[in-house]
C-alpha positions in Angstrom: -11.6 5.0 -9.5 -10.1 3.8 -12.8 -9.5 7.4 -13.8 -7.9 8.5 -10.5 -5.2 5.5 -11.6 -4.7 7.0 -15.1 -4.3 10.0 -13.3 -1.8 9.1 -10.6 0.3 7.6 -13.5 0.2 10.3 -15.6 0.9 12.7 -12.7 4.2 11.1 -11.9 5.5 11.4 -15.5 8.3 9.7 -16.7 9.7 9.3 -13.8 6.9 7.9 -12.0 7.0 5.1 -14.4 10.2 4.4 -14.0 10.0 3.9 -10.8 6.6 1.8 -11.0 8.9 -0.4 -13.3 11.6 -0.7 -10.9 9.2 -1.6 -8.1 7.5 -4.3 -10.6 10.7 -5.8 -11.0 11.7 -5.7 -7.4 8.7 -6.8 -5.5 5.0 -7.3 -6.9 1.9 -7.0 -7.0 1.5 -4.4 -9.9 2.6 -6.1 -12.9 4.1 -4.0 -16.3 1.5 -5.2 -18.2 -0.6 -2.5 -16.3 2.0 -0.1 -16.1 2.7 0.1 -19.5 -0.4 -0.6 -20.7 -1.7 2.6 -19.2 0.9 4.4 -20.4 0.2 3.3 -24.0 -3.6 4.5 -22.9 -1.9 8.3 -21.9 0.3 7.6 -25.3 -2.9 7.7 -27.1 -4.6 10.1 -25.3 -1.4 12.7 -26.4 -0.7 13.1 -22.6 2.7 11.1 -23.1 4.9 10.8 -25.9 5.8 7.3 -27.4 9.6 7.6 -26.7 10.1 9.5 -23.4 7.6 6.8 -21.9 9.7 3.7 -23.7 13.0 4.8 -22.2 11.6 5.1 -19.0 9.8 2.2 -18.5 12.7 0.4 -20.2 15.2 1.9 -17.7 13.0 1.2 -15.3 12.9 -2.7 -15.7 16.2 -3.1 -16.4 17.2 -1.2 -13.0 14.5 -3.6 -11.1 16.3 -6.5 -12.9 19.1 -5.6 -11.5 18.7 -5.9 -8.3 18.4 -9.2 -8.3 21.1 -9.6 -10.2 22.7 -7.6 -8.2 22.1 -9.4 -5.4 22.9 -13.0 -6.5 26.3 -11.7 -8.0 27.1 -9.9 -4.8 25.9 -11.9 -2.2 25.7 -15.4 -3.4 24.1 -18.7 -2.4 25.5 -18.5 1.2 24.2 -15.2 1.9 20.7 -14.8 0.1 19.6 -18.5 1.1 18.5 -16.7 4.3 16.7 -14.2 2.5 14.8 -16.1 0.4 13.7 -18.2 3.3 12.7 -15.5 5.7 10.4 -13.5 3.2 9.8 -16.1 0.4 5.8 -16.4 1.4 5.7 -12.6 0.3 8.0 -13.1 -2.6 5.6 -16.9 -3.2 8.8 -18.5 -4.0 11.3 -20.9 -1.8 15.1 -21.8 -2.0 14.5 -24.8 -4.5 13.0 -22.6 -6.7 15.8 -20.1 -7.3 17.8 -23.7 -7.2 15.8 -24.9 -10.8 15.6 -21.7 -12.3 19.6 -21.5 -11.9 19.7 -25.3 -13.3 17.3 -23.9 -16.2 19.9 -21.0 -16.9 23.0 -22.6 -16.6 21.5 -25.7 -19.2 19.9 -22.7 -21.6 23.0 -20.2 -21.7 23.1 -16.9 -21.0 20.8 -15.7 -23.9 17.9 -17.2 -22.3 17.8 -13.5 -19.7 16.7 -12.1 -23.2 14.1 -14.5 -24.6 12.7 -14.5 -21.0 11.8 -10.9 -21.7 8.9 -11.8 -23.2 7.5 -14.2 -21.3 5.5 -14.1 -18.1 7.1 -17.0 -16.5 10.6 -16.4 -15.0 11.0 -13.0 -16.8 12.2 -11.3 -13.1 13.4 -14.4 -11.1 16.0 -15.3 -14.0 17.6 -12.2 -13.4 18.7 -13.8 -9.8 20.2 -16.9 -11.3 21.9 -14.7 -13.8 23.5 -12.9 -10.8 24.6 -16.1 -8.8 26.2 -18.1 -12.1 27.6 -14.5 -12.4 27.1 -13.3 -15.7 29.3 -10.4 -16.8 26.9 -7.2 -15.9 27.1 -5.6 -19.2 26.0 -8.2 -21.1 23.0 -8.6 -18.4 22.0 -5.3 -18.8 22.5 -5.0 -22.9 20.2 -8.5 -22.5 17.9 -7.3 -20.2 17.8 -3.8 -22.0 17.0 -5.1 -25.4 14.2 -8.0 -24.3 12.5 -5.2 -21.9 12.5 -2.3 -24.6 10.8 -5.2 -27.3 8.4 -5.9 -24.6 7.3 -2.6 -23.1 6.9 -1.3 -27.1 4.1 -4.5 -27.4 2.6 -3.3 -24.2 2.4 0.5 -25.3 0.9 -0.1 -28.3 -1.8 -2.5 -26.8 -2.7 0.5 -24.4 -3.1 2.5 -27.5 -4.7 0.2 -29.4 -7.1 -0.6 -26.5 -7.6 3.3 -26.2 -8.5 3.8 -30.1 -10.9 0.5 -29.9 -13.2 1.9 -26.7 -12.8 5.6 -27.4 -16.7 5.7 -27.4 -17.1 3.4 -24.7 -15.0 4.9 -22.1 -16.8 3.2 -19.7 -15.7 -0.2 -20.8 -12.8 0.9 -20.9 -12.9 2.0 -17.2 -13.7 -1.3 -16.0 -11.0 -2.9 -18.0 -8.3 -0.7 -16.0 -10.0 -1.0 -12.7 -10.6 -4.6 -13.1 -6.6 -5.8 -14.6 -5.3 -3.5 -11.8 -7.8 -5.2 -9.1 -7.2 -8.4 -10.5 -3.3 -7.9 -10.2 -3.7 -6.9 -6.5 -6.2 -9.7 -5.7 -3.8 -12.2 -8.0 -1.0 -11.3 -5.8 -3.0 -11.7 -2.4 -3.9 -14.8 -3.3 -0.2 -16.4 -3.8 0.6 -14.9 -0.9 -2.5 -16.6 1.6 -2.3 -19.8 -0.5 1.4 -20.1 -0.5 2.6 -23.2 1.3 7.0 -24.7 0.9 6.9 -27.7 -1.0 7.6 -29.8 2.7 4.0 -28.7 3.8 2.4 -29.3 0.3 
């Protein structure tokens, strides 16, 4: 199983994880820790090269960034309040919290899209606040560019690094992959079943 994921990932190249990225940043459960991760593995295993696979994935995050963005620039409060409250169990988030994470960006500055880079809390949602206090687009994507490339070169280099350490125990290594890409999905559906708006917690 873990190898038919390595596979599917290497299969779909470059552009495959781009997209992946995109999608990560749009709409979980897959995280870029995987992703990436993976492709530091294939990095290692000289089935990608370290550059090709840092622009995509970084072109990749910043795209599914931006979409949110995007969208809170475009549409604003009016408009996406809807949204968010129609299909927020499957995004696990509510109203009030795109409400304190736009509190939490207008008090920290603009700067704060690309110190949230690296950080698993608020690295996608902040994008959205970005969008509705309507940050100048260029500077979100130079942001947003910069903190995802830093990022996605720490997550290559664990993959390779985690390669180099089992290379003769591939079969921990298998169940590393097959259990942080299980543990994503199960993660995810867990949010999801458990997920309650603060009026019925």
């Amino acid at each position: 199983m873990h190898e038919f994921i390595i596979d599917a990932i290497a299969l779909g190249g470059y552009w495959g994880i781009a997209l992946l990225m995109a999608i990560e940043n749009i709409f979980p459960p897959i995280p870029s820790e995987v992703i990436m991760g993976i492709g530091g593995l294939l990095v290692g295993r000289g089935e990608m090269e370290f550059w090709p696979l840092l622009i995509a994935g970084t072109v990749g995050s910043t795209a599914g960034n931006y979409v949110w963005f995007w969208l809170g620039d475009k549409w604003g409060y009016r408009r996406l309040a809807p949204l968010i409250e129609r299909y927020g169990r499957w995004l696990t988030l509510e109203w009030e919290d795109i409400e304190n994470a736009t509190r939490f960006f207008q008090r920290h500055g603009q700067w704060i899209v690309l110190v949230l880079r690296f950080s698993p809390f608020l690295r996608t949602m902040i994008s959205l606040p970005a969008g509705l206090s309507h940050m100048k687009a260029w500077k979100f994507l130079l942001f947003t560019f910069i903190g995802a490339g830093i990022w996605n070169v720490l997550l290559i280099y664990g993959g390779q690094w985690l390669g180099r350490y089992f290379e003769e125990s591939q079969d921990v290594l298998a169940w590393i992959v097959l259990g942080a890409f299980g543990l994503a999905i199960v993660a995810y559906a867990w949010r999801v079943f458990t997920w309650k708006p603060r009026s019925e917690r």
